[in-house]
C-alpha positions in Angstrom: 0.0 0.0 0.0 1.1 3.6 -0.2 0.2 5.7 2.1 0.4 9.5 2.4 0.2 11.8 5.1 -2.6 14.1 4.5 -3.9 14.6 1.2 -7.7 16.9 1.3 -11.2 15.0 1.1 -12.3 16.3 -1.9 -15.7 15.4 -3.3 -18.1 16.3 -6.2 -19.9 18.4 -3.4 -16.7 20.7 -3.3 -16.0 20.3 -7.2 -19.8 22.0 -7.5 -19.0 24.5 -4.9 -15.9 26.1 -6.4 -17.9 25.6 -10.5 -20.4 27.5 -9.3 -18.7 30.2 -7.6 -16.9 30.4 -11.0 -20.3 30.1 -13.2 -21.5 32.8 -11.1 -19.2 35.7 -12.6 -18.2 36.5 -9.0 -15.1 34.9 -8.3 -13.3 36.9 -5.8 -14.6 38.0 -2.1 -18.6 38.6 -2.7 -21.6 36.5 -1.6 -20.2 33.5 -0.8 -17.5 34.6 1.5 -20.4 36.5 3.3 -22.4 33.1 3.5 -19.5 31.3 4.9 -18.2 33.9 7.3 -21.7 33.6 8.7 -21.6 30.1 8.9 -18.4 29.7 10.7 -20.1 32.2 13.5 -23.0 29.6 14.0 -20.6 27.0 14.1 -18.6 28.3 16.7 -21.7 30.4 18.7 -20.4 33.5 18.3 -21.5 36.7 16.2 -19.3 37.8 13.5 -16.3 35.8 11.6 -14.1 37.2 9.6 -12.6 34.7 6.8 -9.1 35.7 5.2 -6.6 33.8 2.9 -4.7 32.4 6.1 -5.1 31.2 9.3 -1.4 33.4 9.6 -3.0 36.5 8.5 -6.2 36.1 11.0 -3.7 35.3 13.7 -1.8 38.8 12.7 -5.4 40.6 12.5 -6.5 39.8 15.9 -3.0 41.2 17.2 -3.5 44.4 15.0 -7.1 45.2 16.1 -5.6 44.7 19.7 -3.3 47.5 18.9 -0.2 45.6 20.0 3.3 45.8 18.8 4.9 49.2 17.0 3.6 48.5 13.8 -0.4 49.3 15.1 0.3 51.9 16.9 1.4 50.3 20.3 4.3 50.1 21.5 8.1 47.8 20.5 7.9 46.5 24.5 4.6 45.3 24.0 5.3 41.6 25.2 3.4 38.4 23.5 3.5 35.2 25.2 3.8 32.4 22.7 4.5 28.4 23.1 8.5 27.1 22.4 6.4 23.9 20.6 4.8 25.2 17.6 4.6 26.1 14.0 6.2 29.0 13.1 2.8 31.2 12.1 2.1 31.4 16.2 5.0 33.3 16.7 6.1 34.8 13.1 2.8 37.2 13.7 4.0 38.8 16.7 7.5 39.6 15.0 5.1 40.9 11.7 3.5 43.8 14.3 6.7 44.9 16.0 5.8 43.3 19.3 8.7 41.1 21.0 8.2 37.4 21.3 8.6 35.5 24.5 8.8 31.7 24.2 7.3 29.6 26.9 9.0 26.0 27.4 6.8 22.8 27.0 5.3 21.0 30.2 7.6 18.4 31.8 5.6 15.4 30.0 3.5 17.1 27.7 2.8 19.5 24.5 1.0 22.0 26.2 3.1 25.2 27.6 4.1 25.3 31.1 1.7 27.1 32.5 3.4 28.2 35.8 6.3 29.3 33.5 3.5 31.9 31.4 2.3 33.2 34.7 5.9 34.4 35.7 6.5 35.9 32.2 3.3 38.4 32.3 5.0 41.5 33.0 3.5 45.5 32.8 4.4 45.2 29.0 2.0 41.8 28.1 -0.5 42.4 26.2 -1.5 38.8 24.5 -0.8 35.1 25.2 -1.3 33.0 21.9 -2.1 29.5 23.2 -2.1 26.7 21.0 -4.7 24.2 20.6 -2.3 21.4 18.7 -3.4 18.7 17.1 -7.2 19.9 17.5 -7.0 19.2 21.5 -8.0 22.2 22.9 -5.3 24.1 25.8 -6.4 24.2 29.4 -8.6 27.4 28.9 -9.7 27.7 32.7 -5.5 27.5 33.9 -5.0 30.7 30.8 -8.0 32.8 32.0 -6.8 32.2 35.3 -3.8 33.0 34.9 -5.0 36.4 33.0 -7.4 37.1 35.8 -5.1 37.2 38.6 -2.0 39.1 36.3 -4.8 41.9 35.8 -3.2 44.4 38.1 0.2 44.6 36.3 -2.4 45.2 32.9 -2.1 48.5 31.2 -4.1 49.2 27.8 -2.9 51.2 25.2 -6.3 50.7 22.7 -10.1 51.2 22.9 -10.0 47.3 22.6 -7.3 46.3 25.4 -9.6 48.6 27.8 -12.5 46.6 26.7 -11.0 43.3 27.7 -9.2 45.0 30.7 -6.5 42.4 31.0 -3.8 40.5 28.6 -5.8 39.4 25.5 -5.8 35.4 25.0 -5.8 35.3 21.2 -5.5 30.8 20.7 -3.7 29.9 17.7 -6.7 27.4 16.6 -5.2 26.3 13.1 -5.8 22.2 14.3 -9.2 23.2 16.0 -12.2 23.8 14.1 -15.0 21.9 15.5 -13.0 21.1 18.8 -15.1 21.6 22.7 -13.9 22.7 25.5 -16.8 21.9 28.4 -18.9 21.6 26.1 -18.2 25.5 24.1 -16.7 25.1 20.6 -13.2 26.2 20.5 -14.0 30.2 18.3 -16.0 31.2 21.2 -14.0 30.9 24.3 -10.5 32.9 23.8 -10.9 36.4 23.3 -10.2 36.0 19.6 -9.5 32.2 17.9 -7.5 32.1 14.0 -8.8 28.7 12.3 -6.5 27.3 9.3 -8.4 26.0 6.3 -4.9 25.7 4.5 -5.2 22.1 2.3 -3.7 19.4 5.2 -6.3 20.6 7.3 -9.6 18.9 8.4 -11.9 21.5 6.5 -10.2 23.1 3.8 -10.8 25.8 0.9 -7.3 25.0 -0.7 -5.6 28.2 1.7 -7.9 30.4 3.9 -8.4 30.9 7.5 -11.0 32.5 10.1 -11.0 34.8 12.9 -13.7 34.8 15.4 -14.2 36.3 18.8 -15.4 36.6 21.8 -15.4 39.8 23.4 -18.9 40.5 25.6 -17.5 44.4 26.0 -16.8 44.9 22.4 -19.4 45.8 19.3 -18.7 42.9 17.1 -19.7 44.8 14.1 -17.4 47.5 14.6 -14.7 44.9 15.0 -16.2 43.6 11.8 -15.7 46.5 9.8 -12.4 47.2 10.8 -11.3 43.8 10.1 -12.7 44.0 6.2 -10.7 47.9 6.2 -7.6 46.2 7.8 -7.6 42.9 5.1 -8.5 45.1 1.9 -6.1 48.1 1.2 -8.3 50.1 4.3 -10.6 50.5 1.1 -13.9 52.4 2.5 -15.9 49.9 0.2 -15.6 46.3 -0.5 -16.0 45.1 -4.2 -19.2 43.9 -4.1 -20.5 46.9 -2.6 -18.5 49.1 -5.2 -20.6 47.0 -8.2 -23.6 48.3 -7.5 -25.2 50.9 -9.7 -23.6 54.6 -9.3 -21.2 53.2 -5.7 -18.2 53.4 -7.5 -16.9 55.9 -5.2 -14.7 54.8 -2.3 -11.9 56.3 -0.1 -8.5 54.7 1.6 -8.5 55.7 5.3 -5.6 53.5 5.8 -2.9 52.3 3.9 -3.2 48.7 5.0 -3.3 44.7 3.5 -4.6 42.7 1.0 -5.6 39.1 3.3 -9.4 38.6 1.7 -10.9 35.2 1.4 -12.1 34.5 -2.7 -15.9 33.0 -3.4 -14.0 30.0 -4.6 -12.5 29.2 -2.0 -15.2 30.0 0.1 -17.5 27.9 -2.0 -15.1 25.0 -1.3 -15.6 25.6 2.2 -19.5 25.7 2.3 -19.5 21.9 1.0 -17.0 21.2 3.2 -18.6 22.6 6.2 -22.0 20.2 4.9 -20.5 17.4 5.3 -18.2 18.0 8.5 -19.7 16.4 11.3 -19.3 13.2 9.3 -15.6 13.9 8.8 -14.9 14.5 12.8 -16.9 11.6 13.3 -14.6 9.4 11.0 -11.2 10.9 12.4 -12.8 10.1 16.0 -13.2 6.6 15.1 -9.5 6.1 13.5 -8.2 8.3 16.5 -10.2 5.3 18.6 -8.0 2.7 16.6 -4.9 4.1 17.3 -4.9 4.5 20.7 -6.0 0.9 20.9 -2.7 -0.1 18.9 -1.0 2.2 20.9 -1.7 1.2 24.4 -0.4 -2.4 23.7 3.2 -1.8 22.1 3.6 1.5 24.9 3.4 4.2 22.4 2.4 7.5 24.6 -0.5 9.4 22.8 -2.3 12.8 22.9 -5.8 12.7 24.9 -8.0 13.6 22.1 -11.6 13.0 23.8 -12.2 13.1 27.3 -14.8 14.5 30.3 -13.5 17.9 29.6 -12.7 18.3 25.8 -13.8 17.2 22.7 -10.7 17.2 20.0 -11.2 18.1 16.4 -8.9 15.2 15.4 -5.9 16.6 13.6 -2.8 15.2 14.3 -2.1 11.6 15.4 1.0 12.7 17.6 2.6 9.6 19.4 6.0 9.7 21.4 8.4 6.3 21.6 9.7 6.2 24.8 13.5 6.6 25.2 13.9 6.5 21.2 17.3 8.6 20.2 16.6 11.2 16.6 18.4 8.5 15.2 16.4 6.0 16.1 13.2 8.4 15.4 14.2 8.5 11.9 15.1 4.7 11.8 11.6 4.5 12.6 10.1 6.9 10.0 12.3 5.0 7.1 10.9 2.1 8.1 7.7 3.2 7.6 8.2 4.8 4.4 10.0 1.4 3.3 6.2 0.0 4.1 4.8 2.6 1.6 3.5 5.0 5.0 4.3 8.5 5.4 4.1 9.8 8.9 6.2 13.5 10.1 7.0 14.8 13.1 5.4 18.1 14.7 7.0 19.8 15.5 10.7 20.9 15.7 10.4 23.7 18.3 10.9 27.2 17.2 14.1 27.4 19.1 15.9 25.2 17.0 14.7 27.1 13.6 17.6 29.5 12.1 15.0 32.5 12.1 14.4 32.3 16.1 18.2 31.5 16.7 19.1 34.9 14.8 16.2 36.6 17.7 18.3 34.7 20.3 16.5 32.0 21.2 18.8 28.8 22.6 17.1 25.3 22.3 18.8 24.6 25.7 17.0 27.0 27.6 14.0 24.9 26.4 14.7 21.4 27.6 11.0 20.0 27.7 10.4 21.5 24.2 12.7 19.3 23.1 12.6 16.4 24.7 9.2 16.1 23.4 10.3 16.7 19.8 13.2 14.5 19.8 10.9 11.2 19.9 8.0 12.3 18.4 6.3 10.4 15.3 2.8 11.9 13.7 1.1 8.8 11.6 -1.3 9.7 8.8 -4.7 11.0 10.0 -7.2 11.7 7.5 -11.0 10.7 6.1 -9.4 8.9 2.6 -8.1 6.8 4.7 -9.8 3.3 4.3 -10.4 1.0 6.9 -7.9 -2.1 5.6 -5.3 1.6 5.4 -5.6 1.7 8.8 -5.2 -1.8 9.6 -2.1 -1.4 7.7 -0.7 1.4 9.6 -1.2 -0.1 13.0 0.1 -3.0 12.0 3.8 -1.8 10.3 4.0 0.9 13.3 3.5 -2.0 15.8 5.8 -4.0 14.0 8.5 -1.9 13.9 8.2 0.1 17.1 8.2 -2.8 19.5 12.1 -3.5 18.6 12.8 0.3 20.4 10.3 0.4 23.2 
């Protein structure tokens, strides 16, 4: 068999939706972006989503309508709090605003950040803390805003916004996430703002795209809204569609900002997508379910995907051999590919990347991080895989791990 790691779940129902976007003579952000941003603020319970051509450039959006960093209008101490184990995009937006990064080490045994170690780096200059939800397993939400509750005094706004929230923003890097529950609320309407990926490896895709939603009780969503659509085309006082209609050709530019929209094919992609999801969490659940099964008996550690308190959206199938070397990690992953599997690893932890060595970041000073990383193994987690595929995988991965556990 061959095996790959993540290809998208594409169906005539998505082949329709982007042929009809097309058919319709309105191709780029119009009526069908509209439709879905409004889906994707039922889906997560909230009132307003924004959908842009990244998760990376809603992730930057929520930390420019917050004000923060030099390039907004705040400040080059403001201070964003951001995970050592992560893609890049968590922490590459706070260096895109001016703001200066600060790197939180992983928990002794486990991917989530040390949460002790985040309450000691809120200082007068924090503004945000950009949790991540990896692998569609939603962070401890209760330890952040508890964390953010009791930090409140050293809290100092510098935006309308900030003063509305009154303390450092939570702003959850939710890429993995869509459709994940934290007791029982969908992950988009807990943090004070949530950036979804629909980039092509991820559960619901439009090819590349993202969402921003948010949940901010004090703030008018639709003002947020409207600043958001400025902010992500050119700070043009009129969007295209509203620009096509009869004598509206006039507009001004009351900011010279971004180009980040979402196009009606993309977002056409995503409406048949979003029609059939439940069914796709449902199927990931169940090959999630067969995993940790296979798992358990050969001493593989796993991620807790479902439990009393969260619901996981499935993502990433991130398992850890015990005691394994790199060397014999990647032993491990040529043996797989020798078997026709593709599996990765997520992730390498940003202190280890080139561009977050040159900001000064040592991989030694995050010791957790990487002992995580360094026996880490991601198998292939997706809705084309088949039943006898899975079989397959568990078998070759049990097969060849049990000689290094």
């Amino acid at each position: 068999m061959k095996i790959p790691f993540s290809p998208p779940d594409m169906t005539e129902l998505e082949v329709q939706g982007a042929v009809n976007a097309i058919r319709s003579g309105w191709i780029t952000t119009g009526p069908k972006t509209k439709e879905f941003e409004r889906q994707i603020a039922d889906y997560c319970h909230v009132k307003r989503a924004v959908c842009l051509n990244s998760q990376t450039a809603c992730a930057e959006m929520a930390l420019r309508l917050l004000g923060i960093g030099i390039e907004n209008g705040g400040s080059s101490f403001d201070e964003v709090i951001v995970p050592a184990y992560t893609y890049t995009a968590s922490a590459a937006v706070v260096c895109h605003v001016g703001a200066k990064l600060i790197l939180i080490d992983s928990q002794k045994d486990s991917l989530e950040m040390d949460y002790d170690a985040v309450e000691n780096a809120i200082t007068e200059n924090t503004k945000a803390i950009i949790p991540v939800d990896l692998g569609g397993i939603p962070c401890d939400y209760d330890r952040i805003f508890a964390i953010v509750e009791k930090k409140k005094h050293l809290f100092t706004a510098s935006s309308n916004l900030q003063k509305a929230i009154g303390r450092v923003a939570i702003c959850t890097d939710a890429a993995h996430a869509f459709g994940a529950k934290w007791h029982d609320k969908m992950v988009g309407g807990i943090a004070d703002f949530s950036s979804f990926s629909f980039h092509a490896v991820k559960n619901l895709t439009t090819a590349e795209g993202g969402a921003l939603t948010w949940n901010i009780p004090s703030a008018d969503d639709e003002e947020l809204y409207r600043q958001a659509q400025l902010y992500s085309l050119h700070g043009q006082s009129k969007d295209a569609l509203a620009k096509t209609k009869l004598g509206a050709w006039e507009y001004d530019i009351v900011g010279p900002w971004y180009k980040c929209n979402m196009t009606d094919i993309m977002a056409g992609i995503g409406l048949a997508q979003l029609e059939r999801y439940e069914s796709i969490l449902e199927r990931r659940k169940a090959i999630i379910g067969r995993y940790d099964a296979a798992c358990k008996m050969i001493g593989v550690k796993v991620l807790p995907h479902n439990t009393e308190e969260h619901q996981s959206a499935g993502h990433l199938y991130i398992t850890r051999v015990p005691g394994i070397s790199l060397e014999q990690r990647q032993e491990i992953i040529i043996k797989m590919a020798e078997a026709g599997i593709a599996t990765n690893v997520h992730y390498k932890p940003l202190p280890m990347m080139t561009a977050y060595k040159n900001l000064g970041f040592n991989i030694k000073d995050y010791p957790n991080a990487y002992r995580q990383f360094e026996n880490e193994i991601t198998l292939p987690l997706h809705t084309k895989l088949a039943d006898e595929e899975v079989e397959y995988v568990v078998e070759h991965y049990s097969e060849i791990v049990k000689n290094y556990v």
